[in-house]
C-alpha positions as a LaTeX table, in Angstrom:
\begin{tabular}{lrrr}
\hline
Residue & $x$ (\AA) & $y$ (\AA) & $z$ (\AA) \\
\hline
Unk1 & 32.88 & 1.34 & $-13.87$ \\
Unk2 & 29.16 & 2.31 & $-11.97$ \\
Unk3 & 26.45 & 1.14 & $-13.27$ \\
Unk4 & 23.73 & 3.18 & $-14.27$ \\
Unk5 & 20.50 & 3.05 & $-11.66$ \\
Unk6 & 18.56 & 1.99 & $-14.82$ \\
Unk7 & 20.04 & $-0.97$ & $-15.63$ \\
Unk8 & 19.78 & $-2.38$ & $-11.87$ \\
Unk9 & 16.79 & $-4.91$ & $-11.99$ \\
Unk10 & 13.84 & $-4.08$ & $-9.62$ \\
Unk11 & 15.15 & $-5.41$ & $-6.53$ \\
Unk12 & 11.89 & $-5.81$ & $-4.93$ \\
Unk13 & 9.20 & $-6.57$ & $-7.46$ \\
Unk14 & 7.02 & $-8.10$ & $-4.90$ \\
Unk15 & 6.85 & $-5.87$ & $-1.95$ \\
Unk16 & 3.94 & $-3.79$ & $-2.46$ \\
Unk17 & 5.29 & $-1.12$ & $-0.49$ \\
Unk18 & 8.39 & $-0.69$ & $-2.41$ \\
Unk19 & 8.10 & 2.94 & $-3.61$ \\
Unk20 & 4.67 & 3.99 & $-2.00$ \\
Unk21 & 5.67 & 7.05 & 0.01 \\
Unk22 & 4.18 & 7.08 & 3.49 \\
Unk23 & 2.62 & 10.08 & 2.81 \\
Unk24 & 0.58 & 8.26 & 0.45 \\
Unk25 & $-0.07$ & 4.94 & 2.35 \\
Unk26 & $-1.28$ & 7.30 & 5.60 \\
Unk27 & $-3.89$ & 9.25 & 3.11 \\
Unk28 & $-5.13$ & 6.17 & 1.53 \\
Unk29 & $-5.68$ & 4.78 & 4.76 \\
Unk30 & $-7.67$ & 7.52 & 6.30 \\
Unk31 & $-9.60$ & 8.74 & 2.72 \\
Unk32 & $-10.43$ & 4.82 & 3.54 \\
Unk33 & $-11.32$ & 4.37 & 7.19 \\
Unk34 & $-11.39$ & 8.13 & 8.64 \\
Unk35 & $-9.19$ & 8.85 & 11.42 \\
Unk36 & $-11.52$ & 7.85 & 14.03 \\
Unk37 & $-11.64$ & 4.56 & 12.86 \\
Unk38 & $-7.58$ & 4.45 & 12.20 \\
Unk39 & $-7.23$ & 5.95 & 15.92 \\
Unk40 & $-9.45$ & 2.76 & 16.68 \\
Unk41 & $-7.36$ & 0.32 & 14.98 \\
Unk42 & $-3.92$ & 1.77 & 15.90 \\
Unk43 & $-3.72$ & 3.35 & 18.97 \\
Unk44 & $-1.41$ & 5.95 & 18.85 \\
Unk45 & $-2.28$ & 9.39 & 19.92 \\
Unk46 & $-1.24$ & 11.23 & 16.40 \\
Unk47 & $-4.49$ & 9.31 & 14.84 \\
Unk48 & $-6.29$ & 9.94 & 18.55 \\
Unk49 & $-5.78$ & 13.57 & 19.79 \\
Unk50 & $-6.35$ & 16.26 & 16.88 \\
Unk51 & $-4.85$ & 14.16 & 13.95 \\
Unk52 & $-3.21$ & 15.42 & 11.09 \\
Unk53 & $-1.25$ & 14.19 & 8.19 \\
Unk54 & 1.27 & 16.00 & 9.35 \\
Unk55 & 2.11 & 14.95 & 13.07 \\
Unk56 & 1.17 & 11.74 & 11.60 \\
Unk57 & 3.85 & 11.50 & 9.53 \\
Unk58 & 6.32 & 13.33 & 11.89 \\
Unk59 & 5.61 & 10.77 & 14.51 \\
Unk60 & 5.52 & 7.28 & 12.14 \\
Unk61 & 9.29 & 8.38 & 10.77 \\
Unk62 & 10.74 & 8.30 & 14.47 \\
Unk63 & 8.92 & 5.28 & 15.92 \\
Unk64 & 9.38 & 2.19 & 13.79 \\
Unk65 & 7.04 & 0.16 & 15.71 \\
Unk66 & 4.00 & 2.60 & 14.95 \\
Unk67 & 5.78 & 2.85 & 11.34 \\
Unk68 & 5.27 & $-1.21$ & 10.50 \\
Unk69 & 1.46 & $-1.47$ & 12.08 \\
Unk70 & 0.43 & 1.50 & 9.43 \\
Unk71 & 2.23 & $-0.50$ & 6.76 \\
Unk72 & 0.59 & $-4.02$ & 7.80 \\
Unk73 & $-2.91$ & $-2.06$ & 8.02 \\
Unk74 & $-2.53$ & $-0.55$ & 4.64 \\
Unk75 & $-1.37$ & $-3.85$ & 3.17 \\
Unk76 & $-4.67$ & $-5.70$ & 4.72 \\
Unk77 & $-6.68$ & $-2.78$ & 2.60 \\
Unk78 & $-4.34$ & $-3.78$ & $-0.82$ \\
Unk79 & $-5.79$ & $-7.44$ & $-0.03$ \\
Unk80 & $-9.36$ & $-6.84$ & 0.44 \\
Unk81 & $-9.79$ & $-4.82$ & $-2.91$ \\
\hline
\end{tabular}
């Protein structure tokens, strides 16, 4: 017998990324630094060269690396509020 999703326990209650789209995560991060700043921080050309939330995201699904620096940027911003 399957058990219902529902009455799985949260199996991550303390990642604060666990079900924060990266959609979300990249337009917190620029409503909170700009993408001048971001480009500044990260290097990558999507935040460098005419950025968008778009290519962004296009590029930070196929390239892991770029991917977990976003993440560990955003999670400095969780800690300083």
């Amino acid at each position: 017998m399957m058990k219902d999703k529902s009455d799985a326990p949260n199996t991550q209650p303390n990642n604060p990324l666990h079900g924060v789209k990266l959609a979300d995560i990249l337009d917190r991060l620029v409503d909170a630094y700009g993408w001048e700043h971001l480009g500044a921080m990260i290097n990558i050309r999507c935040f460098t060269h005419d950025p968008s939330i778009k290519s962004s995201l296009t590029f930070l699904r196929k390239t892991p690396w770029a991917r977990e620096e976003v993440e560990q940027v955003y999670l400095r911003l969780l800690r300083r509020k």
